[in-house]
Each structure stands twice: as C-alpha cells, then as structure tokens.
N, C-alpha and C positions, 0 to 999 in steps of 0.2 A: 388428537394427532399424536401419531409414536415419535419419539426424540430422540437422542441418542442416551439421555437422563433417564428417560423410561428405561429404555434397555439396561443400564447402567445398576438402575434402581433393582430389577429383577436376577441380579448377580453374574449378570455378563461383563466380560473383560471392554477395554475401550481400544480399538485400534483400526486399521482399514477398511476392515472386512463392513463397517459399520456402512459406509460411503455407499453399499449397493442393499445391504439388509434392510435401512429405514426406508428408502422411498418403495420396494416390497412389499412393505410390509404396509405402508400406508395403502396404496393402491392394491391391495388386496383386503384392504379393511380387516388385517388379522387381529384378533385379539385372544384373551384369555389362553387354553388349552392348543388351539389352532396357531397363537403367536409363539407357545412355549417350543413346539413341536416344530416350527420353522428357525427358529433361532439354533434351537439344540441342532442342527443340521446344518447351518450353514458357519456357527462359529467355528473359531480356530479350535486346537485343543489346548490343553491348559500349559501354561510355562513349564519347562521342562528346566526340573531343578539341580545344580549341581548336587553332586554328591556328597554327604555328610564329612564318609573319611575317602581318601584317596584310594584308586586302583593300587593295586601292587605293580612294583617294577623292579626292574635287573640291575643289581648295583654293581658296575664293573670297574670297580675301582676304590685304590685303596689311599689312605694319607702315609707317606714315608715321611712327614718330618711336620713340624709343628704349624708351617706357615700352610702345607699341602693340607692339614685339617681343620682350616678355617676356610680353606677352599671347598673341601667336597663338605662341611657342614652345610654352606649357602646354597652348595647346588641341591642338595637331598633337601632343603628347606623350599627350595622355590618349586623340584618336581612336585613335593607333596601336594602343593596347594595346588599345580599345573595337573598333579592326575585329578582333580575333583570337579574337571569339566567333564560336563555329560555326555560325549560323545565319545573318550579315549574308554579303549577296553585294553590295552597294555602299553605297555613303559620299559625303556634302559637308557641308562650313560656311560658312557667310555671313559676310558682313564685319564683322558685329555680336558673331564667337562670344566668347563668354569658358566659361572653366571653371566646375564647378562640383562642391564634393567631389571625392573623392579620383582618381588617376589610373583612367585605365577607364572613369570614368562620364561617358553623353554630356555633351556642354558646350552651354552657350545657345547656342543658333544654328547645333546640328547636324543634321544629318537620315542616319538608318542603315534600310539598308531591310534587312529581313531574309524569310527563304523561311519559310512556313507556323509562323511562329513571332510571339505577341505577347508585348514586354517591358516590364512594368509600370512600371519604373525609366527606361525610356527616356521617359515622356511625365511622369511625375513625380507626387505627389501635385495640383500644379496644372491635375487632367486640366482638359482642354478651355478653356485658357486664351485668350480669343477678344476681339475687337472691335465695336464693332455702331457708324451712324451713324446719326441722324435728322437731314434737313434741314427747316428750318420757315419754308424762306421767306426775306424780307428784315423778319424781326423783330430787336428788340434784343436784342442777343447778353445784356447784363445780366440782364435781363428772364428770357432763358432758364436764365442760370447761377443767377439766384436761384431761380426756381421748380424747376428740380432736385436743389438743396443741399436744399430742402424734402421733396424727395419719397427722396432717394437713401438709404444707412446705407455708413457704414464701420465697419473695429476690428474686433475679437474679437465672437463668438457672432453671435446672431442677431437678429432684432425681434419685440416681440411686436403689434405691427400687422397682422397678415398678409395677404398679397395672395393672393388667390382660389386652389386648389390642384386643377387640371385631376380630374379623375376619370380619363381613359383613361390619366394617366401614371401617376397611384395604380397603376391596376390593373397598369401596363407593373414598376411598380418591384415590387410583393409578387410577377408571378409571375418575376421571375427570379432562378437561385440565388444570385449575388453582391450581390443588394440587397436581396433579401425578409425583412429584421429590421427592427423597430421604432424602430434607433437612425438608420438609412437616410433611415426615412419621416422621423422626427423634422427629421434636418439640413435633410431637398427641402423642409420646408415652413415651416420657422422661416428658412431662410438664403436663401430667395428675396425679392428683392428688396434684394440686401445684396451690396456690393463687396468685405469683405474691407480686406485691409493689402497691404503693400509698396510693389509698384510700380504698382499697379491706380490708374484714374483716373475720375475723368469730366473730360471737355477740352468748352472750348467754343472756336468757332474760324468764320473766315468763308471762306466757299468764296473763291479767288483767280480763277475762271472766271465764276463767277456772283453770287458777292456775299452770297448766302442765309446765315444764320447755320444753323451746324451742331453737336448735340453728338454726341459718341464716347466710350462709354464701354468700361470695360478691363479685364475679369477674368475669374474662369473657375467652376470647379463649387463654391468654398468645399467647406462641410466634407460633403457627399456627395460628390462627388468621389473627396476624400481616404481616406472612406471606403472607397471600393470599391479605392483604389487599397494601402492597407493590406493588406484582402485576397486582393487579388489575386498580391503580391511573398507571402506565405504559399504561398499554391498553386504558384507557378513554382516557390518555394523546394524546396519540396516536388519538381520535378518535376526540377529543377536535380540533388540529389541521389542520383536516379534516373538521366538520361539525359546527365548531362554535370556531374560532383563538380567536376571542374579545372578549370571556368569561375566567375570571377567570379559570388561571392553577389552583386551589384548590377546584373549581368546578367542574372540567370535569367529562363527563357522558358515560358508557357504554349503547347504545340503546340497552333496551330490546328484539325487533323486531330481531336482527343479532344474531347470530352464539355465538359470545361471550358474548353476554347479557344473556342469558339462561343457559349456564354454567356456569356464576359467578351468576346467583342467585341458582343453585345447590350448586354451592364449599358457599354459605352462608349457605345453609340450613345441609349440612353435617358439618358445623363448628358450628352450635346450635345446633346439635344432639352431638359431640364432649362436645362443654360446658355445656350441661347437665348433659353428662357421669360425666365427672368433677366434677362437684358438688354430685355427686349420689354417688362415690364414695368414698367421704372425709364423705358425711352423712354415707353409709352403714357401713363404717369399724367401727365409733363410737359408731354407732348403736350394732356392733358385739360384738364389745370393753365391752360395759354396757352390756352385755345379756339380753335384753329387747325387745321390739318392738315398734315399732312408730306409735303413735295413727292417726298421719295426716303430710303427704308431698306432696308439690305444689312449683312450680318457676315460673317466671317470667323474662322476657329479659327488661332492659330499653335503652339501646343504640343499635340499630338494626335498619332493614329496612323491613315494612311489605306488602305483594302484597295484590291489592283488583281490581281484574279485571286488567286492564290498570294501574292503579297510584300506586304510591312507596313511601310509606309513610316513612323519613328519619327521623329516634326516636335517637336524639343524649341526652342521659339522660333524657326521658321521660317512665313515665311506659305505654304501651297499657289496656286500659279499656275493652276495645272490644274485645269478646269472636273470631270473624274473624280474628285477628290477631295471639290468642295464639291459637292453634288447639288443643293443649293439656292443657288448661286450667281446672283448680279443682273449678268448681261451682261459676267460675268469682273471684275466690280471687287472690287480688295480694299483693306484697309486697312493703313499700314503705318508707325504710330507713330514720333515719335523721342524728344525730352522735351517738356517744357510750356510751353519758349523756343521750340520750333520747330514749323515745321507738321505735322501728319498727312498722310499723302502717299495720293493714292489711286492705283492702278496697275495694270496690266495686261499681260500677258504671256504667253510660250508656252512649252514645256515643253522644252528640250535635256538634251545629252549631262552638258553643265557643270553646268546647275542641278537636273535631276531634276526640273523643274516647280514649285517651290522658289524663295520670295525670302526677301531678311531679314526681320525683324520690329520690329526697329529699336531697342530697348533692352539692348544690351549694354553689359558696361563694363571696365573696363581696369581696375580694383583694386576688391578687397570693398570692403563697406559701412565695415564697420571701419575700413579703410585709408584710405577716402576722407577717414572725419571725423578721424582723426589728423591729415591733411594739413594741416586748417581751422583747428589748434590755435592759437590766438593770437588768432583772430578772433571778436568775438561773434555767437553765432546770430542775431539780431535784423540786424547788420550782413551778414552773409552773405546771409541772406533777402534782405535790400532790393538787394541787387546783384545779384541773379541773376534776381528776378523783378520790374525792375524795367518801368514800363508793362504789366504784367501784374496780372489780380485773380485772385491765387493762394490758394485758402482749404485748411486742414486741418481735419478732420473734427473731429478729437479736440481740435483747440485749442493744441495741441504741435508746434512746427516738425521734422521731419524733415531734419537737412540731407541724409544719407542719398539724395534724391531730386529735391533741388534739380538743374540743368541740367549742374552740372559735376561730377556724378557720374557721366555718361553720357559713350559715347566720344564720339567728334566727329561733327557730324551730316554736314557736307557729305563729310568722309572715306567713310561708308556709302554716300552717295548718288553720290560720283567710282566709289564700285566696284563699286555696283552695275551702274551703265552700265558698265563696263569688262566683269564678266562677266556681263554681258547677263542681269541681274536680275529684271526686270519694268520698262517704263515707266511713266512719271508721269504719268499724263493731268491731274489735279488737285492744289491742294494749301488744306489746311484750314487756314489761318495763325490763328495763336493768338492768342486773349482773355484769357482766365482757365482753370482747372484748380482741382478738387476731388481730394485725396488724403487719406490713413486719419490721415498727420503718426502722432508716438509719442505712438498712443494707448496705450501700456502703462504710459505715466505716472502714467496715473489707474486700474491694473487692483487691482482690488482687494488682490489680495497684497502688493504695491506700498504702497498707503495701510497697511494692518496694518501693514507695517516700520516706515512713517515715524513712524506712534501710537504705536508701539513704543520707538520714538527720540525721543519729544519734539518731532520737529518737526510 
C-alpha cells in the first residue's frame, strides 16, 4: 500500500496535493515507472526560492543631517532584504521613507512592484490610505473648520449617527469571498464617516493661487479595511507555505493567476470605492452644513496596490503620478500632505525610469513616536503645543494633545520638497497653506479600559 512515507521516501515534497495523489495511486495499483510518471504530473513545482541578492531599486532620497542618515540607512537595509522576494522585479523610495517593523518589511515611502503577485503586508492593514480636497470658494477658512469639527469623528470604533449606506456596495461587499461576513458589513457601515487615529487629519488651508479656502482630509479604509487585510495575510500565509516556505512570513504573496488572487483584488477595489465614499461624505455634509458649493474636488490613494497588466505595483506611502493608476483622476492632480505647520502641495507629474510614476506622500519621519516624545522630556505638553502650532487653530478630537503628531515629529518639509525636484518627483502647481487642523490627539486617554484602571487606583 502507497503512503504518504512512500512518496516522501522517493523524493517528493509533503503537502496537500498528497490528500487526492495517494488514494490514486492506490486504486490504480501504480507502481514502479507507472507511479513515477503520475506523481511527476500531478506534484506541485519546487519551492520557489528567494533570491540570493536583492533586485535593484531607485534610491530617491538623500540624508541632510546625521539623524536623516541613520534613517535612510534602516530603510536601504530593510528594501535590500524586501527586494530578495521572489516575485518583485523593481523597487523605489521617496525622500519621506522611514522604516517600519522589522527588517524586510516595506518602509513608508516605498513602492515594490511585483509580477502576477498581490502582498497583503506591503499596502498594510491601512488599505487605501488616501486624500480628498473640497474647495469652497473665498469663505472663512473658520467658518469651515468649525462646521467640519461638527460633522467629522475621530478615536477608536465607530458612530452611531450613521450616514446613508449605498445598496450597490451592500450588494458589491456580501457577494465577494474576502468581505461577505457580517463583521465586514458591520465595520462599512458604522466606520463610515469616521477618520480614525494617528496621523490621519482634516487640514484646512487657503489655496496660494487662488485664495479659496480648502479642506483635505486624511485617512484610509478604518476597520474594513483592516478587515479584509487580516484575511487576506491568512491566505498568502497559506500559500507562502506552499509555493515559496524561505520567503519572509511578512511577505507572503496571493498569486494573481488563482481563484483567490482575483477576488482579493476585487475585495481591494470595493474598499477604494468604500474609502472614497468616506471621504465624500465628511466633504458633502460640510459642504451642506455652509450652504455653498464646491468650486473643485479630487482624491488620491497613497498607500495601495495599482494593477498594470501583469505587475502590482505595492505604494506603501507613496502618491501615484500616473493617470493608469487613478482611473478617476481630476486632470492629473494629486495631493501631497506634509504636517499641519506646512502646506498641502498639489502636483503633477509624469511617470520615469527613476520614479515608476510615484511621488512622496509627504509624512514620514526620522524616529518612532516613542522616540520623538522621549526627546520632548523636560518640556510641558501645553508648552510644546503652543510652540509648534503657533498662529494656527489646531483642534484634537479627543481632547488630549498628541505630541506624537505635532510638526516636529515629521522630517523636514523643504528637505522632501529640495528632493523631490532633484529626482524629478511630481511638480507643484499649488499649495494649500495652513489654517488650522483637526486630528484623533490620545484619545486612548479616556478608552474605557483606561478609566477602569484609574477607578481601580483611586484616582
């Protein structure tokens, strides 16, 4: 009787395919020459091995000062090991990148384009992490940032106010296989209308060409997203262990070519239409809010994955230049953040050898969070605050200053913007110079769990 030990013994790999080859092979009584010639047929092919040394990639970006050169050391340390998966055939980083997790895994402000291959880890649980503007005109910028602080959400979870919930995407999300559960639906339609933490913003800001007050707001799929992007490092895992064990677990790839490759770039493309809505919806209510109308709106994804033919171009914190990438692109303009001292840059661009079509996104940073408020040690939060956002009406969601996010967390703005033009980045056509800014601040201050400890301590 054949075994799986038999096969095993005859220098076959061990894995599922085994599950339909042995009872085959029994009940066909194969042996010798007759077993060889059916197994060589129906096994897999051999592990597909990382690559010895790494693809080449586009280095766009340079270190101005000593702390910036232990930044782009970690990041050219983690692409190297990140090009020597088997699917990427080219590579760049923007002048914004920093690391992020351990070596291997892409860094902010990378872009890895791989062949018939999507990797869940390279766009992040912050799938579709994107921008959006409304221009209203020559209103008071005030006027706008208060009526938005009214309509917007930040922090954990979701609202229960809820904003209207399309029926065609209902039906886009139940019928595809990486969305269609109840926990899915729940996130699309409780977390619409809600920015989420971190770095995500609403800016308000006045056009420097035209004068019109504009907001921009900053975030991506919340917790659907996150969602699909859970499941989705599951199935690569899964397939990781199959067609390529020696490559990085935090690389693993769903082959576009199967079954499941084709519906997780669906379940992406219904989560950019989801994070649009998102954004479309925090603009229109404000829009409603002023009784006005909006002279000009466009958005822009910069953490995504864009198809072009075969290759998968993985944009972790990069904006796409290239009209092929946005389908719904406003005249090539994108948007291209820095902090909340400086302006929003609008730009435009074409697609070379250097950039891959690719500009920065414009929030990176030269040390974690951690490391930034260590630095601050001596100074009071309140004092920090007022020095960095001063002439600015800079509001927290939660009530809780973040220094975390204040302006000199962020690398240098005109350094981004020297190298952009140097490697021919995207130009400036406009810029959106700052008013004020809405962000999430530590709302975990007040998270429930939080409060328990403190009841818990008497205070």
């Amino acid at each position: 009787m054949i075994t799986g030990k038999t096969i095993i013994e005859l220098g076959y790999r061990p894995g599922k395919w085994l599950k339909d080859a042995i009872p085959h092979a029994n009940e066909n009584i194969l042996e010798g020459d007759a077993l060889v010639e059916y197994l060589d047929s129906v096994c897999p092919p051999p592990p597909i091995e990382p690559f010895e040394k790494p693809v080449s990639y586009k280095k766009n970006i340079e270190a101005e000062s000593e702390l910036e050169e232990s930044n782009v050391e970690r990041v050219f340390e983690t692409m190297d090991e990140l090009m020597k998966t088997p699917t990427i055939v080219d590579g760049a980083v923007m002048p914004d990148a920093c690391p992020t997790g351990g070596i291997g895994q892409i860094p902010v402000g990378g872009v890895a384009v791989t062949k018939n291959a999507i990797h869940p880890a390279m766009h992040s649980a912050d799938v579709c992490c994107s921008v959006m503007m409304t221009s209203f005109g020559k209103v008071d910028p005030k006027s706008v940032l208060d009526a938005a602080h009214s309509i917007t959400h930040f922090g954990g979870g979701g609202r229960d106010d809820l904003f209207d919930f399309p029926v065609e995407l209902e039906e886009q999300i139940m019928e595809n296989y990486f969305l269609n559960n109840k926990r899915s639906l729940q996130l699309a339609k409780t977390h619409l209308g809600t920015q989420g933490d971190g770095n995500h913003f609403l800016y308000i800001g006045v056009s420097k060409a035209t004068g019109e007050t504009i907001m921009v707001t900053h975030h991506g799929s919340r917790g659907f997203g996150a969602n699909l992007y859970r499941k989705g490092m599951k199935v690569a895992e899964n397939f990781r262990k199959e067609l390529s064990p020696d490559t990085l677990k935090g690389n693993a790839w769903i082959p576009y070519s199967e079954e499941e490759g084709k519906s997780y770039w669906e379940a992406l493309q219904i989560v950019r239409e989801w994070t649009k809505l998102n954004h479309t919806v925090l603009h229109q209510a404000t829009t409603e809010s002023l009784n006005t109308e909006p002279t000009l709106r466009f958005w822009n994804e910069h953490n995504f994955v864009f198809k072009d033919e075969d290759l998968f171009y993985h944009a972790k914190g990069a904006t796409p230049l290239s009209d092929k990438f946005v389908h719904d692109s406003h005249e090539g303009l994108r948007l291209v953040p820095l902090n909340m001292s400086e302006p929003v840059l609008i730009v435009k661009g074409e697609t070379s050898d250097n950039n891959l079509g690719f500009a920065p996104h414009g929030a990176g940073r030269n040390v974690s969070r951690t490391q930034h408020i260590k630095s601050k040690v001596g100074k009071g939060m309140q004092e920090i605050f007022l020095e960095e956002t001063k002439g600015l009406d800079v509001r927290f969601f939660s009530g809780h200053i973040d220094i975390s996010e204040l302006p000199s967390a962020y690398k240098n703005a005109e350094a981004v913007q020297r190298q952009m033009k140097t490697f021919g980045l995207g130009k400036v056509v406009d810029e959106i110079m700052p008013f004020g800014c809405i962000m999430a601040g530590d709302w975990q201050v007040d998270a429930p769990w939080k409060k328990r400890r403190r009841k818990k301590r008497g205070r």
